[in-house]
N, C-alpha and C positions, 0 to 999 in steps of 0.2 A: 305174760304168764298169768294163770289164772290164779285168783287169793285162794287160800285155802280155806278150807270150810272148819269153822268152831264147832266142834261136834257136841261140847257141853253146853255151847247156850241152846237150851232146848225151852219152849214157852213155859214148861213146869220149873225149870231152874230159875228162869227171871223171878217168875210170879213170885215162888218160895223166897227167893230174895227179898224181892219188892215187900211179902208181905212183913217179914221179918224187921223192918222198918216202920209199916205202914197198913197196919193190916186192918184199919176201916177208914182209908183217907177220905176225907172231907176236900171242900175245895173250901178255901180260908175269907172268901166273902160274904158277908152278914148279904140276906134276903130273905124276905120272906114269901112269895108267891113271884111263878116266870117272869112278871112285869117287874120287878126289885133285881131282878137277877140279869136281866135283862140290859137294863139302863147302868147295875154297876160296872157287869164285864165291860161293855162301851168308856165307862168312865176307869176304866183300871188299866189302858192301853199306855202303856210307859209311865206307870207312878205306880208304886204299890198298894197291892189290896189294903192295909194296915191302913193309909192316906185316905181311900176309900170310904172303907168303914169308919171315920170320924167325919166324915161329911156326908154321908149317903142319909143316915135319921133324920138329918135337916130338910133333905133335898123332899124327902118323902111324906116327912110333915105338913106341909109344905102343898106336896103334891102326891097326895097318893096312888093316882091313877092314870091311865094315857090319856083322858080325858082333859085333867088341870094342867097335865106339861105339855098337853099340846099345844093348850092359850097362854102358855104363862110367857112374857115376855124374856125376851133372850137377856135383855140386864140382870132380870131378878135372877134365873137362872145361874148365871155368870159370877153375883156376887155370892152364890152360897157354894159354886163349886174352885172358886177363885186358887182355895189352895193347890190343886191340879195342877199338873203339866197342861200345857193344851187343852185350858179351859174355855177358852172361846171356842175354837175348834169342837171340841165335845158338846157344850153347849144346844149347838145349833143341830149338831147329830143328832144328839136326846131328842130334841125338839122335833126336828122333823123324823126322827125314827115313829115317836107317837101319834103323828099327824096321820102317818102312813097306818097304823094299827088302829085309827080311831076309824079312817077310811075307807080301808080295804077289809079288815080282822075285824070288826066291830070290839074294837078294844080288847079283841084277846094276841095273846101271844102266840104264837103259831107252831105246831108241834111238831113240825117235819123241815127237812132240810131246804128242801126248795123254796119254798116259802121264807122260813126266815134270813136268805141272803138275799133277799128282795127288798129288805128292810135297811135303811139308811145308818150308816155303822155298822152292818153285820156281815164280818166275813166268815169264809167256813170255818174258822177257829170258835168265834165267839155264837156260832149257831151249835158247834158242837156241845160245847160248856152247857148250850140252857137246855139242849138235848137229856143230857147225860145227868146233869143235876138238879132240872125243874120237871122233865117229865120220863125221869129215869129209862132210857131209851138209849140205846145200844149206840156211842159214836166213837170217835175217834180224837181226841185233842191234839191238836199240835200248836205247842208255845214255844218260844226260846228256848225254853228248859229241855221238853221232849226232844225238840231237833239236838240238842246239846249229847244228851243221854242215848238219844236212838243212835247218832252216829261214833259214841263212847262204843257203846256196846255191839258195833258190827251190824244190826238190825238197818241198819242203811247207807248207803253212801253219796246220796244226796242231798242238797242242800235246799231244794225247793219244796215248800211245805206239802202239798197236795199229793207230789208224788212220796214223799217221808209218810204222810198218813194211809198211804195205799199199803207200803210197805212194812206196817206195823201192821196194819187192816188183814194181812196176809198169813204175819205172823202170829199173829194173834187172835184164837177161837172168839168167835163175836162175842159169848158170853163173859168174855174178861175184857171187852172195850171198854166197860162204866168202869172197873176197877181200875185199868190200866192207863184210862184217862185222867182222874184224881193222881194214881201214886207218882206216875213218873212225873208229872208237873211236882207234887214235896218232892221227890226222890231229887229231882235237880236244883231244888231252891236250896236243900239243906242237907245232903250230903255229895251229891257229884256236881258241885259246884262252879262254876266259870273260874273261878281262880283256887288254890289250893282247895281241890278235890277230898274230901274226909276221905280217900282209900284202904286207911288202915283200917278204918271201922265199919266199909260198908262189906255188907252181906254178899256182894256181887261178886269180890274178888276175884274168888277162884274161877269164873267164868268167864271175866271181863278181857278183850285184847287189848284194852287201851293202852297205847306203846309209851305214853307221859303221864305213868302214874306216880302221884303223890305220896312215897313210901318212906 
């Protein structure tokens, strides 16, 4: 039997929502030029931004540019990002991510999609993020969160990221991907939550099918 169609979530009801929370979302990690934004998304992969940003000034001082991290030895590396999940692991990523941008990019960051999944660490999550927030260019994000929220709110029913961000991509007028990328990554961190959902107070309600709402 076919689902029935939610006729109020309409992309102006989300938006209104979303904005009503969120109505000039940032993304929550300190950078300052694509190469800072670059190396933290890769280092923010399962630990929190917050984690992030208390080691990332070090890392930078340090080494400002693809240039220094692409010689800097994997120990030094290692012990300023220690606090991390999967610092060895990222480590070597950073490392050779800059090797590749020192080699191929002549140390710049790449500002299209194809290009930066060619780069070591970077999938089309973390291409999108430096899309949308280093060289403000129209993408699509998908994190835990989005996949969380998109299939909360009906907007998907899959679980595989690519096709989740097609399916946003669709429903969503390209010129609200930069918006829609920032809010629904906060929308899910801090009100439609993996565990006890804030529903009383999100803005979505009235629109929302989610059948395990937190009331």
């Amino acid at each position: 039997m076919e689902k029935k169609k939610n006729i109020n979530l309409t992309e102006k009801a989300v938006i209104e929502g979303l904005k009503n929370h969120f109505p000039n979302p940032k993304i929550e990690l300190n950078f300052r030029n694509p190469f800072e934004l670059l190396v933290v998304t890769i280092l923010s992969a399962q630990t929190t931004d917050v984690k992030v940003n208390q080691v990332s000034p070090k890392l930078f001082e340090k080494y400002p540019d693809p240039y220094s991290l692409a010689q800097a030895s994997l120990e030094e590396i290692e012990k300023i990002i220690k606090p991390l999940g999967y610092f060895r692991r990222k480590a070597k990523l950073i490392k050779d991510c800059c090797k590749v941008l020192v080699e191929k990019f002549d140390g710049k960051v790449p500002d299209n999609i194809d290009d930066l999944v060619t780069l070591p660490g970077v999938g089309r999550k973390t291409a999108s993020v430096i899309l949308v927030n280093a060289f403000k260019k129209p993408a699509v994000v998908v994190d835990t969160h989005v996949k969380r929220v998109s299939q909360r709110l009906g907007l998907t029913s899959s679980k595989n990221p690519d096709k989740i961000e097609k399916d946003l991509a669709n429903f969503f007028s390209e010129e609200n991907w930069t918006y829609i990328s920032n809010a629904l990554v906060l929308f899910g961190r801090y009100i439609c939550t993996a565990r006890n959902p804030k529903c009383k107070n999100c803005a979505l309600l009235g629109v929302c099918p989610y059948e395990k709402k937190n009331l």
